[in-house]
N, C-alpha and C positions, 0 to 999 in steps of 0.2 A: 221410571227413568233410571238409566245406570250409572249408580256416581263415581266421577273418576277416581283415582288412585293416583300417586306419585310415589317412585322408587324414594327408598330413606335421603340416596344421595343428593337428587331434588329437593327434598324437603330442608337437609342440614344449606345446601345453598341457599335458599331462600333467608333462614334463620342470622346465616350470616350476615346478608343484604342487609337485614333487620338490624342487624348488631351495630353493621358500618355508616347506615342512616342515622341512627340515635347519637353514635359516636361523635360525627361530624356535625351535628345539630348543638351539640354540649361543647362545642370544638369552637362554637364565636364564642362564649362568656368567659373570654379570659380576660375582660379588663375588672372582672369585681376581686381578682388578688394582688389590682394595685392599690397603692395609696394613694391619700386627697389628692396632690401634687402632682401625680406621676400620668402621663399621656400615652399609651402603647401606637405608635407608628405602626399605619396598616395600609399608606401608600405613598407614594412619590412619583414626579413625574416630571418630563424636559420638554418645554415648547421652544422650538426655537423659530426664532425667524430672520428673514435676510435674503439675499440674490443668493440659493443656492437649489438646485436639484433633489427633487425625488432621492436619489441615493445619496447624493451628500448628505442630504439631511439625516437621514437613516443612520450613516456610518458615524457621523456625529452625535448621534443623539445617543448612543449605544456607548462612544468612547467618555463622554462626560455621564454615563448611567452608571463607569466603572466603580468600582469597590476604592479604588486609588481616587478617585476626585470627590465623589457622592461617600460624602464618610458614614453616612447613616440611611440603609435601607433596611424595606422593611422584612419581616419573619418570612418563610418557604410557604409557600402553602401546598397543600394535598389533596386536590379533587377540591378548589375551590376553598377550603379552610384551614386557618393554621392550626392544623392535628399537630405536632411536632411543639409548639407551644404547650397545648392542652396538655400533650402527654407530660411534659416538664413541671408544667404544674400540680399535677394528681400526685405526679413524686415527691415536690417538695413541701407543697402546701397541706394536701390530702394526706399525704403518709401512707399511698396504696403501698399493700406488701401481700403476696402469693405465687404461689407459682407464675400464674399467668400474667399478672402485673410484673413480675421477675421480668420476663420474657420480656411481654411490649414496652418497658421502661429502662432498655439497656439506651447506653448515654449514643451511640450513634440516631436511635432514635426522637431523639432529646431536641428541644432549640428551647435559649433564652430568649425572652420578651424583649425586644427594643424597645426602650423605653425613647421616648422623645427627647433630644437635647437641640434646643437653636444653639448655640453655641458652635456645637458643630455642624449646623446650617449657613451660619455666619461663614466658618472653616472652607468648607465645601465651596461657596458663591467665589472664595478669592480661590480655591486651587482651577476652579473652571475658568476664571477669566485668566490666570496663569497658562494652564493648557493654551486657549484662544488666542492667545498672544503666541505663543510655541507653534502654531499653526496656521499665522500670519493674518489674523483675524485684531491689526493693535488698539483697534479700537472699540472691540465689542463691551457690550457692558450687559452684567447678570443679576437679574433680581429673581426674590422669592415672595410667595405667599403661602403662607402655613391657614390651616381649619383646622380648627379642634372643638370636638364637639363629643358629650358625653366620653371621655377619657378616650379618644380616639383622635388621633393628628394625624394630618396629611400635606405634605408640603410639595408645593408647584415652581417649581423652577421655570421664570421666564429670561429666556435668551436670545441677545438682538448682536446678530455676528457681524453687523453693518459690510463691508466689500475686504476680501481676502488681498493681500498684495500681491502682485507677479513683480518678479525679479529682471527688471532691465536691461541693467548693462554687469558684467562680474569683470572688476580690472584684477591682474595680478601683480603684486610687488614682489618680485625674488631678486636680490640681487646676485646671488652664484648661479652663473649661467649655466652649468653642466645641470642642474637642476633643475633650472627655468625650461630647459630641452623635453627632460623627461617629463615635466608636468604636462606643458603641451600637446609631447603627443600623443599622452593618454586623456586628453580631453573627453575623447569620446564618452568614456566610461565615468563622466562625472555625474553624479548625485545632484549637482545644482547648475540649472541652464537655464539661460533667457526664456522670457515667455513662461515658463513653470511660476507656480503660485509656491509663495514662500512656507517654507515648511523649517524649523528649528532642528529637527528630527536629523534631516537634509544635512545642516551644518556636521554634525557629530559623525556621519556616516561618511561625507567627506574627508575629514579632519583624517578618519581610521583608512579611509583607501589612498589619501595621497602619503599618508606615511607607510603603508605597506607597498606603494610602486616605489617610493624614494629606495626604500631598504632593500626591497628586490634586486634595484638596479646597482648595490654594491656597499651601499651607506648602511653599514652593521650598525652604530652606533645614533643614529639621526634619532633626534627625539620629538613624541607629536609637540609638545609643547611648543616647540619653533612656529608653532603652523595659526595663524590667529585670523578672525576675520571681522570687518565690520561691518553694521549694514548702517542704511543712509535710506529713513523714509520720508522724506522729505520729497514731494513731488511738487516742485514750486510752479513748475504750469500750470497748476489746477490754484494756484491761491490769486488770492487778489493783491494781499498786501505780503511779500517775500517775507518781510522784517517780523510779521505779525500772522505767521501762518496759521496758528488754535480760534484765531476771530474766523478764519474761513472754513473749520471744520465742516462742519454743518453742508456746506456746498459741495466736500471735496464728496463726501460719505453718498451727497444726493446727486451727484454726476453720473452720467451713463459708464466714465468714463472709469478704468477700474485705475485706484493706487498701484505707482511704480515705485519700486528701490531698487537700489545701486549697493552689488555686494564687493567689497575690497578683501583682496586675499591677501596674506602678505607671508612669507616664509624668513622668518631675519634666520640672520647669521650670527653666529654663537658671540657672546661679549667678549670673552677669551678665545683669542686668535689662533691660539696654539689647542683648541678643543679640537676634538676628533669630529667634533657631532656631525660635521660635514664632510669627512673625509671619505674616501673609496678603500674599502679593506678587501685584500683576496684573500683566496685559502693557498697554505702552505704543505703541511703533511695534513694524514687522511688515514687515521688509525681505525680499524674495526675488530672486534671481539665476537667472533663466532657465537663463543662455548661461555660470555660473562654471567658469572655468579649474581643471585641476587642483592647479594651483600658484598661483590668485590669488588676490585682494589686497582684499577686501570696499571698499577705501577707493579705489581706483584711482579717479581722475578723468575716465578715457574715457566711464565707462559713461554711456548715458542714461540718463534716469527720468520714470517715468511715474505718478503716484498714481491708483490705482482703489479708490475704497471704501476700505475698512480698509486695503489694501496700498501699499508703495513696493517699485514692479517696478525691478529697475536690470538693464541689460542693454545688450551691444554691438549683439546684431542681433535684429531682432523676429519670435522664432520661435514664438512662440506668445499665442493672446489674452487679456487677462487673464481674462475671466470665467471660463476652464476652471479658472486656478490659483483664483481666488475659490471655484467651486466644491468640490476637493479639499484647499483649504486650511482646517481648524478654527477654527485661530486668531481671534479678535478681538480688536481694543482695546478695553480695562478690563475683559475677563475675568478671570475668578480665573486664576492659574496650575494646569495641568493635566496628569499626565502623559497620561491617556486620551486630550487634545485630541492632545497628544504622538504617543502613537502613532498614532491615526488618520488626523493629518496625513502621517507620512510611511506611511505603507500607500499612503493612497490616491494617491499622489505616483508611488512605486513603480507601482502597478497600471496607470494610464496608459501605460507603459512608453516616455517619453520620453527618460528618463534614466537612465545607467547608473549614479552616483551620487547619494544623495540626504543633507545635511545639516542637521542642525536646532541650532542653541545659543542657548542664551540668555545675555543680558550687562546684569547693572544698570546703569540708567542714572543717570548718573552728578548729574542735575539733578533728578530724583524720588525722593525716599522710598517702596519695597516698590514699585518697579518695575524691570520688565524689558522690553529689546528681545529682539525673535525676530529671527534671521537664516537662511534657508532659503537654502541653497546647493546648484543640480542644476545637476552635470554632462552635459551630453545625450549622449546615445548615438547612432548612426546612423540617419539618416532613413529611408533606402533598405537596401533588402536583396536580394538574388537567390542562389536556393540551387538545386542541384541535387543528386538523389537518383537511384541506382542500385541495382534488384535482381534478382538471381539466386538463383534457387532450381526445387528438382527436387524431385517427389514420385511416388509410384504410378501415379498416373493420367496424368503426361506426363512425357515427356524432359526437360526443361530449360523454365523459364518467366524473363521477362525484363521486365523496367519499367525506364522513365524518366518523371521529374519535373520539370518547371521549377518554380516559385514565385519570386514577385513578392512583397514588401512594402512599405506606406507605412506609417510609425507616424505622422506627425504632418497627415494630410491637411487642406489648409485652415486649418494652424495651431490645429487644435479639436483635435488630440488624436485626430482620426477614424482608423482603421486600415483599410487596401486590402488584402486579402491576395486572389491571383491565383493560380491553382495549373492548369497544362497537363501534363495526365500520358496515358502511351501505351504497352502490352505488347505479347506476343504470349506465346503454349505453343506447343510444336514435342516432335511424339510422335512416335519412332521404330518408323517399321510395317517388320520384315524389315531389311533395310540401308538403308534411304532413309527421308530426313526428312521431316514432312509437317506445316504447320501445321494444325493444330487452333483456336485460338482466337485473336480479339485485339480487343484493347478502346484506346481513348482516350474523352480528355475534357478537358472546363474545369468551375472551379469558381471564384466570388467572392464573397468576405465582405466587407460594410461592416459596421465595428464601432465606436459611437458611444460617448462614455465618458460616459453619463447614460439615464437613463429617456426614452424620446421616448413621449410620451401624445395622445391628445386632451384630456385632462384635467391636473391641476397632483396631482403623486402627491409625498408626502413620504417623502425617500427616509431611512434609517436613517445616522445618522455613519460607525457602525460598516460598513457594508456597502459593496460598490466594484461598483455596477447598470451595464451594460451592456447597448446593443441593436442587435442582429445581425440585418441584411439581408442573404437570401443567394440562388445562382442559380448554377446547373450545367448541364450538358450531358452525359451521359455514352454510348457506344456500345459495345454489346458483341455482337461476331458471332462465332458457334459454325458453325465453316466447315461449308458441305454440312444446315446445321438449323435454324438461326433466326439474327435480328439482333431484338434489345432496346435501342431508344430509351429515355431517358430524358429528362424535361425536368422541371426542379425548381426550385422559389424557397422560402421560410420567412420570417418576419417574428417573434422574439421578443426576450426579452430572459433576461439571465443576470444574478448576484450571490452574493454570500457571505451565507448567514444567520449565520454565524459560523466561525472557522477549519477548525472541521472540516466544515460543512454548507455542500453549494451547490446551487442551483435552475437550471434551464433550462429554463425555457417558451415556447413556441412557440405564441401563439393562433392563427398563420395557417400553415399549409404548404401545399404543391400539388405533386403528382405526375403529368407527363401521360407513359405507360407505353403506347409506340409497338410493338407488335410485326410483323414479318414471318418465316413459317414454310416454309423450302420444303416442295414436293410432296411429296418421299422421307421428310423427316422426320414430314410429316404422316401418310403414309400407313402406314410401316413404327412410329413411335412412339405422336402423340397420340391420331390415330383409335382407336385399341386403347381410351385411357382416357379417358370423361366426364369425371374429374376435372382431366387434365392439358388437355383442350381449355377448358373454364372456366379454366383458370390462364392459359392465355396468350395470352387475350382481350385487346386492345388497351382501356386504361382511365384513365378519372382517379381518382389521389387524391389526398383535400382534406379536411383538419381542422383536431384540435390534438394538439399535443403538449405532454407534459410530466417532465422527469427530475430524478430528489432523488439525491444521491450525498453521502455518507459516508462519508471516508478521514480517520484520525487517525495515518498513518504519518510521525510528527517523531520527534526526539531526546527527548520526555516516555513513548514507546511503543515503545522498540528493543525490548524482551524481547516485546511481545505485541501487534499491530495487527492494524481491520479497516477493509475496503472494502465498501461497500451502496451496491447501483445499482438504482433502481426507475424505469421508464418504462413510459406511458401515452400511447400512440398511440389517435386514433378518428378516421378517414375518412366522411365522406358526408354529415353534418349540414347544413353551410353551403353546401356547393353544391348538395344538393338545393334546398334557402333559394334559391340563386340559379334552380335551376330552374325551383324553381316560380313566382319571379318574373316570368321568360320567359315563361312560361305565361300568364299572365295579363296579360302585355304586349305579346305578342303575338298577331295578331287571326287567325293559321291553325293556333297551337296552338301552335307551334315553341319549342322549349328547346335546351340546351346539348347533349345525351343526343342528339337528331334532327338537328340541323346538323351536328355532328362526326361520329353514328354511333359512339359513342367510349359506352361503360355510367362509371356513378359506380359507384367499387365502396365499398361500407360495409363497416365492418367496426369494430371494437377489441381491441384487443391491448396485452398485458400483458406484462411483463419484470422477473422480478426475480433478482438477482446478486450473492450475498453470500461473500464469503470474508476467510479468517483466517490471521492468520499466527502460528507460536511461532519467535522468532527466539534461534540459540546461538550460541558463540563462534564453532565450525568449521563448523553446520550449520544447517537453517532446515526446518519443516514447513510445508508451503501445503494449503489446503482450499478447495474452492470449493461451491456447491449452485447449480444454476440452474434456475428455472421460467421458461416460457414458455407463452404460452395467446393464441391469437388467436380471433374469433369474428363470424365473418360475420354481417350482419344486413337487412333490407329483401330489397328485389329480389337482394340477391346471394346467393351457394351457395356459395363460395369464397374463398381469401384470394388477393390477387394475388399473383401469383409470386415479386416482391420483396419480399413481406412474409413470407412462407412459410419454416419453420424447415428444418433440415439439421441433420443430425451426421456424426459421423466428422472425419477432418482433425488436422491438427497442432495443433490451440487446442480440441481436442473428445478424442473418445472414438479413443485412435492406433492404435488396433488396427485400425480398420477405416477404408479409405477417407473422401474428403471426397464427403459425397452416397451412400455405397453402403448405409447401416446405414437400417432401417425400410420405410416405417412400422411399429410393431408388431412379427408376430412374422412377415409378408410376406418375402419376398426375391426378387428379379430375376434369375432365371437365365438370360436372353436373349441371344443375340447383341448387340443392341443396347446392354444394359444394361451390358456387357464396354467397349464404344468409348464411351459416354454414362452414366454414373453421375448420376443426377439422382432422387435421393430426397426427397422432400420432405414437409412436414408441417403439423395444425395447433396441435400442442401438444410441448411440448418440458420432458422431466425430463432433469437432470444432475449427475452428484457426482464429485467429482477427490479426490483427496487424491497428495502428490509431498512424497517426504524428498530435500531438496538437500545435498549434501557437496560440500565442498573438498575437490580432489586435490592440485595442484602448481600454484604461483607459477612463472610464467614473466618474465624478461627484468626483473626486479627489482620484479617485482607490477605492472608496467602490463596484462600479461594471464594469466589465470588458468583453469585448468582445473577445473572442477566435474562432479559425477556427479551422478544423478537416478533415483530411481526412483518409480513411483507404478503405481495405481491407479485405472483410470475407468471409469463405471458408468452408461448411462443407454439414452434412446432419443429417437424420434418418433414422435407417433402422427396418426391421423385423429378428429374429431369424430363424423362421420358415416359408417358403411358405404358403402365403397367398391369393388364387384361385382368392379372389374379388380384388386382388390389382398385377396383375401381375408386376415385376421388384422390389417387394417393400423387399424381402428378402435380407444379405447383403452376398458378395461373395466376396471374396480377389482379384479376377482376375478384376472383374467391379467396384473396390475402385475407380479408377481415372474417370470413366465412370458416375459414381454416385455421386460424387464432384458438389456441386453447388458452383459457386463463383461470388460474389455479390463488386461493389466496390460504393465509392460517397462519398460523404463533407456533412459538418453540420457546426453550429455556435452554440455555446454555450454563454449564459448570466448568467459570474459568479459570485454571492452578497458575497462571499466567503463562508456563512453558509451553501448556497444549492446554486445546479447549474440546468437553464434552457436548453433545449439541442433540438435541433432542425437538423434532418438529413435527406441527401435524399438517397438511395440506386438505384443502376440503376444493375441485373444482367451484368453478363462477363459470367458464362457459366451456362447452363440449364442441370441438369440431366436426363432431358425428349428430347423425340425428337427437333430439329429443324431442320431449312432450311440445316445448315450446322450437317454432320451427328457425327462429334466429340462433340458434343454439344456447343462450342462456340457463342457465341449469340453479339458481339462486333461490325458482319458485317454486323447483321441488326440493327442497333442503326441508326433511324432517329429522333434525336434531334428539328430537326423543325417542325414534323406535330404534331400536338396538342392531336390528337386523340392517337396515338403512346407514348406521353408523361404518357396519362391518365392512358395506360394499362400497361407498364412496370415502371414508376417510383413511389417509394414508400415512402412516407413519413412518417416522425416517429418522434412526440413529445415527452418528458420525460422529469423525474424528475433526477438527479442528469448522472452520467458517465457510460456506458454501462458497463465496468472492470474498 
């Protein structure tokens, strides 16, 4: 009989298995380095009960498990034991010192023993019923039960939240009516309404919003203090004896019916008659500093000045004209005072991106009664820029790939604020055939953006305060030749504009773009690849495209959404409208018939196409969940049969489905098992389903957290398909009955190296299920997974380098 063998590298795994078993097993006896007296807390926990839901109870039970109420929980654990302990005590108690104790005993991997204190058990029971009361719960009440057994405590938290209050009737008492106005008719947007269950939280979030409408509406000086509220829980329906309501406790808590209170709002009026704190202040002059120093002096006498309209520009050197600040600036003379002018001044100050400092104060002056001067003070940033970009990266399909990037910036062209960006970038791939290097690919190009900080129209467009509009003229060149098989021109211009409909929403529309899509194919490639498929000789038909575009994007990732944020990308591409328009004007303009389509010999390819890009994040202390779903759908239309080649979808790759090559997965349930398709991976599509989901974990802080190691694992599921049957690709058309049949789904881990500015990203993809045939006929591919032959590794596992996060 022939006895196996294991590679070393098997066997040193195993050895460690072994290490990390024993480890974790010596990892419970950390209470024999307590003392008699001392108890090590090894758990804690919240029952609660009361009239509340499934998820209330959950979101409760999780806010009183906080670190702020629960003053004492217990040690991390690791794979089920507290290593982190253990390892703290071999340092202190043990005295381990070597190299490799060095290593595993640096103090992030460290945790002190909690030792058991009731005391601050006692602590804890009163900040919970504190909370509980903050959350409209005034009559709950919190007990504990602690176990301690063999130097091990465990304490149980019971919690009886008896019926939350809803909020009745809210009276308001303001006696300055111009006030009493403004309260009113921002009703809407109150924090605290009838029928809502009373929340504490509530009050304080009111307090902050009704003093920022007061102050917005003119009142510079209004203070929250004025603002006070009382509540009234007294629900005398429900008692028996009014006089003697705590004797009817008991019945109100066992009524179907839920406790009511009555909140009184009341705004008084300043003690001193002659305080401002309720007066109406406007602006008066409206100073701004172009070219201010960081350390200068608003009064300095060098500066010049200039009055334009409402403003006094004062400035050393004249870097900018004033109509852009008029533009960007809110402000006017004998406005009411405002904070919204406030902010929108300096947003749209910032968004120009002149200046790396922006300041805004106001100063009463000192000759006017309930007014103010504005003094805006920008620091400017650098005019010019010049950056250069370098990358390296290797994946499946070649040895090593390589870029370089120039970029050029102007932010203040013209003195208007206008932006030049210039960008010359150049690669090449280099695939390793036998021992010798061989290029494969390489591409350059140029790209320029002028970007105007205004609506430019043929018409007078009224733009929104709130918004910061922009209009980008753009124009490229780019070259991509696939040595020994085609060279792809590109020539490209667009004419839109961009803006914020609000913080979290932003628009990019394009009424005019243009694509002229230059191909040359050699002989061999033609003969041995396209020839074969009608659909790839349609695809790389030399063509123009020309339409519109349009992109809505939706990300609310700030500091209001650390625990839960999304991103929504929806784009709308349609080719062929406007230049048939011009063709057919040719047409009729000219007297032999001739259009653009006849002179160039160049097809208008039509088409439209759809994109949409939705993903979500749950963000934790150590870890984070990402999900993505992507649809794609493009849809030839008129004279054309196809989409052009650089409009045409792909999967597989490092940002796709990593299990499978970039370009090799599709269409359908199709697969390429050619020669050709081995050196050329070029799969392509007209409709594209996709679904990701990747659990990210912390491993180790490196070099004092400037760089950090993270793990990953995930799961991705999708494909390409065709619209229409296509003879040389049988299965590659998409059909609603074979959606689950034509599902690939790819799973596998990566490690990320993150410097915080950009992230390294290193993954391996292993299929779970084949869209094409296998051994098994549902296409599951799980049951042939042999892990240990080498050769078997080579051909199904995928490796995938990159620069920053796939989603």
């Amino acid at each position: 009989m022939k006895r196996s063998t294991y590679p070393l590298y098997v066997k040193m795994a195993h050895l460690a298995v072994l290490l990390m078993v024993c480890g974790l097993w010596t990892a419970c006896s950390n209470t024999r380095y307590l003392q008699k007296e001392q108890n090590l807390l090894t758990n804690t926990d919240v029952n609660i009960t009361g009239k509340l839901n499934s998820n209330e109870k959950t979101d409760l039970k999780n806010d009183l498990s906080s670190k702020s109420l629960m003053l004492q929980q217990p040690n991390q654990k690791v794979l089920g034991t507290r290593l982190k302990v253990w390892l703290y005590n071999q340092k202190n108690y043990e005295k381990k010192s070597n190299w490799f104790w060095n290593l595993m005993l640096a103090e992030r991997n460290l945790q002190e023993p909690v030792i058991y204190d009731s005391l601050k058990t006692k602590e804890s029971v009163a900040r919970m019923i504190s909370y509980l009361n903050n959350q409209g719960y005034f009559y709950a009440t919190v007990g504990y039960k602690e176990n301690i057994r063999r130097q091990k405590a465990s304490v149980e938290y019971e919690v009886n939240t008896g019926k939350n209050f809803v909020i009745k009737k809210i009276n308001y008492d303001i006696p300055d009516t111009a006030i009493s106005k403004i309260v009113k008719d921002n009703l809407q947007f109150s924090h605290i309404k009838t029928n809502d269950a009373y929340k504490a939280g509530n009050l304080d979030r009111e307090r902050e919003r009704l003093t920022r409408v007061i102050r917005d509406a003119g009142y510079y000086k209004f203070n929250r203090e004025l603002i006070s509220f009382t509540v009234d829980t007294l629900n005398k329906s429900l008692f028996v004896d009014p006089l003697n309501p705590f004797e009817s406790m008991p019945t109100v808590l066992s009524s179907d019916q839920k406790p009511l209170l009555d909140i009184d709002v009341e705004i008084k009026l300043p003690e001193d008659s002659a305080s401002d704190l309720t007066k109406l202040f406007y602006l008066n002059k409206i100073y701004v500093f172009p070219d201010f120093k960081l350390q200068g002096n608003v009064n300095d006498t060098n500066y010049h000045t200039t009055q334009s309209r409402f403003l006094t520009i004062k400035y050393y050197e004249n870097i900018i004209r004033p109509r852009v600040l008029s533009r960007a600036i809110q402000l006017r003379t004998n406005d009411k005072y405002s904070i919204q002018n406030y902010n929108n001044t300096v947003n749209r100050l910032y968004d120009l991106n002149l200046w790396q400092f922006v300041t805004l104060t106001y100063k009463e002056n000192p000759d006017t009664v309930q007014k103010l001067d504005a003094y805006i003070q920008l620091t400017p940033r650098k005019k010019q820029e010049i950056s250069t970009n370098f990358d390296i990266s290797t994946s499946s399909d070649y040895f090593v790939g390589s870029g370089v990037s120039f970029g050029y910036r102007h932010y203040n062209l013209n003195r208007a604020a206008n932006e030049l960006h210039i960008n010359v970038k150049g690669g090449v791939e280099v695939v390793k055939n036998n021992s010798q290097f061989d290029l494969q690919a390489q591409e350059y190009g140029i790209t320029a953006d002028l970007i105007l900080p205004r609506f430019v129209t043929p018409f007078r467009l009224r733009q929104n305060n709130r918004s910061t509009a922009k209009t980008r003229i753009s124009a490229g060149f780019n070259n991509l030749r696939r040595i020994d098989k085609f060279n792809i021109r590109n020539v490209t211009g667009s004419f839109g504009y961009e803006w914020n409909e609000s913080v979290y929403k932003r628009w990019n529309v394009k009424p005019l773009t243009f694509t002229y899509v230059g191909v040359v194919l050699t002989k061999e490639f033609i003969d041995s690849v396209v020839s074969t498929s009608p659909y790839l000789r349609r695809s790389f038909e030399p063509a123009f495209v020309g339409g519109e575009n349009i992109t809505y994007i939706f990300s609310n990732n700030d500091v209001f959404h650390q625990r839960q944020n999304t991103y929504f990308r929806a784009n709308f591409e349609e080719s062929g409208l406007w230049l048939k328009g011009v063709n057919g004007a040719l047409d009729v303009l000219s007297s032999k018939g001739e259009n653009l389509e006849t002179l160039s010999r160049v097809n208008i390819s039509q088409f439209v196409r759809l994109e949409l890009d939705y993903r979500h994040y749950w963000n934790y202390e150590r870890s984070a969940v990402a999900t993505r779903a992507y649809v794609g759908l493009g849809v030839p239309y008129g004279q054309s049969s196809v989409l052009p080649y650089i409009r045409q979808f792909t999967a597989g790759g490092p940002n796709s489905i990593r299990a499978w090559r970039l370009r090799t997965l599709g269409p359908g349930s199709y697969t390429d098992t050619s020669r050709v398709a081995q050196i050329f991976p070029d799969q392509t599509g007209d409709m594209k389903l996709e679904g990701n989901v990747e659990y990210r974990f912390n491993l180790i802080r490196l070099f004092g957290g400037s760089m950090n190691l993270k793990g990953a694992t995930f799961l991705d599921l999708g494909n390409i398909w065709m619209l229409r049957k296509d003879t040389s690709r049988p299965g590659a058309e998409f059909q609603v009955g074979n959606l689950y049949k034509d599902l690939a789904i790819g799973t596998g881990a990566g490690l990320r190296v993150d410097f915080s500015y950009f992230v390294i990203r290193l993954d391996f993809g292993i299929p779970l299920k084949k869209p094409y045939p296998t051994k098994n006929s549902s296409g599951w591919y799980i049951g042939e997974w042999t892990l240990g032959d080498s050769r078997w590794r080579r051909e199904n596992v995928t490796w995938n380098v990159a620069i920053g996060y796939p989603f």
